[in-house]
Structure formats: structure tokens, C-alpha cells
C-alpha positions in Angstrom: -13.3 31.7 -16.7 -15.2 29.9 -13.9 -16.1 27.7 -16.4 -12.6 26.6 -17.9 -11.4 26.0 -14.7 -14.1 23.4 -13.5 -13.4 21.7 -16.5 -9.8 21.5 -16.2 -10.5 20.2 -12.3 -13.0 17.4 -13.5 -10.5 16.4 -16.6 -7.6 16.3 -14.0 -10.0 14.1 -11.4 -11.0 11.7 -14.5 -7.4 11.4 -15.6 -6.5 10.8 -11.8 -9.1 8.3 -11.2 -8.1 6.4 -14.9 -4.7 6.6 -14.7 -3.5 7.3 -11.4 -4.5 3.8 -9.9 -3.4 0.9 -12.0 -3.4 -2.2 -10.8 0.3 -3.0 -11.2 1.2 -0.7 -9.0 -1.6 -1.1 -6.3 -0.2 -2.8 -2.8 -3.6 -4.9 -2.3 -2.4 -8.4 -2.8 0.7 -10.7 -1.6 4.1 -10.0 -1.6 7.0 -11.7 -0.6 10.4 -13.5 -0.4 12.0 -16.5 0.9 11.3 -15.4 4.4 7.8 -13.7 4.6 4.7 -13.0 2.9 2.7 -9.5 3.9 -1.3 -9.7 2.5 -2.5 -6.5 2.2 -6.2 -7.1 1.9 -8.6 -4.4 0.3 -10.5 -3.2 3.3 -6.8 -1.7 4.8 -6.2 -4.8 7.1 -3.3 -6.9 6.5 -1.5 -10.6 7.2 2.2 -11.2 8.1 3.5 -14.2 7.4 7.0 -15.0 8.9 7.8 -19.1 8.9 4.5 -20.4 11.7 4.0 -17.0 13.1 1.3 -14.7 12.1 0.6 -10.6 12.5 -1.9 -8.9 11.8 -1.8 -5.2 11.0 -3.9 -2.3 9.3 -2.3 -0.2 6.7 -3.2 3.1 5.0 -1.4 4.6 2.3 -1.0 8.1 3.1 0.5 8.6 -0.1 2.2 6.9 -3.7 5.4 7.1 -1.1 4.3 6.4 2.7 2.3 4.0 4.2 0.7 4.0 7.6 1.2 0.7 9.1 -0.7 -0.2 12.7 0.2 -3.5 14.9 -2.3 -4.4 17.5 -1.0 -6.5 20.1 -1.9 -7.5 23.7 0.4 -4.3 25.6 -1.0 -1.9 23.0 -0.5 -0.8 19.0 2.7 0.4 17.6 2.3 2.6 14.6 5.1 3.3 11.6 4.7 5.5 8.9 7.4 3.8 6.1 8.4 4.9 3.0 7.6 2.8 -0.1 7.8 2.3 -4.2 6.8 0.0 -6.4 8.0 -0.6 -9.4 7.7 -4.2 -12.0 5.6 -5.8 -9.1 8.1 -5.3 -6.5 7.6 -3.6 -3.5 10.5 -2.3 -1.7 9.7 -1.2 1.9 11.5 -1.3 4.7 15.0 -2.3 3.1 13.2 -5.3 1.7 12.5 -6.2 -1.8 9.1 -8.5 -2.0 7.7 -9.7 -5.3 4.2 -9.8 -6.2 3.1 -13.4 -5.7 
């Protein structure tokens, strides 16, 4: 029995691990609209572009649903946990629709 269920727990892990991280829906990469551009970068930092003003934040997904996002900036850090989907490289966060660019 002990057995079966280790290999049922390592098929699960492989099929999460194959499966459960596509690139199409990972948020590394740029995404934006006519008014910004958010970068998340790999290593969980991440660029804000909004017309000649720049922030710079750190992200975590916490889940396939909720990211952690941090702001650092000279009075402290603000940190949001928002909800979040992505779905035909669009990422809609925030009530804002951002394509993959």
C-alpha cells in the first residue's frame, strides 16, 4: 500500500512539474497596454513602466490566483496581495487587461 501511494505522489509531482507550468501562462515577461508596461523578471523583481516614470517592485505568486506584490519606496514598502488570471496571453489584474508583449 505504502508503495502505491508514493507512486501516485511522484506521478502527481511529474505531471505537476510537466504540465502545471507552461509557459503561456507564466507572468515572467512584459505585459501591457497603451498606458503601461509591468516586467516581471524571473528572479521575483519587477519594472513599471507608466509614460517617463518608473517603479520598481518584487512580486511572488502565492498562487495560479494571487500575487504578492511589494513597492519599496523612500517612506517605506506597501504590500498588496491581488488577484489574477491569465488566459490567451492576457493578464487581467487589477481591473486591467495587459497583453503579452
Amino acid at each position: 500500500m505504502k508503495k502505491v501511494a508514493c507512486l501516485i505522489l511522484v506521478l502527481s509531482l511529474l505531471a505537476i512539474s510537466l504540465f502545471g507550468c507552461s509557459s503561456s501562462n507564466s507572468i515572467v515577461g512584459k505585459w501591457g497596454n497603451d498606458e503601461l508596461e509591468f516586467e516581471f523578471l524571473k528572479n521575483g523583481d519587477g519594472v513599471l513602466r507608466q509614460g517617463n516614470e518608473i517603479t520598481l517592485f518584487e512580486y511572488k505568486a502565492l498562487s495560479d490566483t494571487e500575487l504578492k506584490l511589494t513597492v519599496k519606496m523612500d517612506i517605506g514598502e506597501e504590500t498588496e496581495i491581488v488577484d489574477y488570471s491569465i488566459e490567451n496571453n492576457i493578464l487581467t489584474t487589477m481591473d486591467l487587461e495587459l497583453k503579452r508583449k
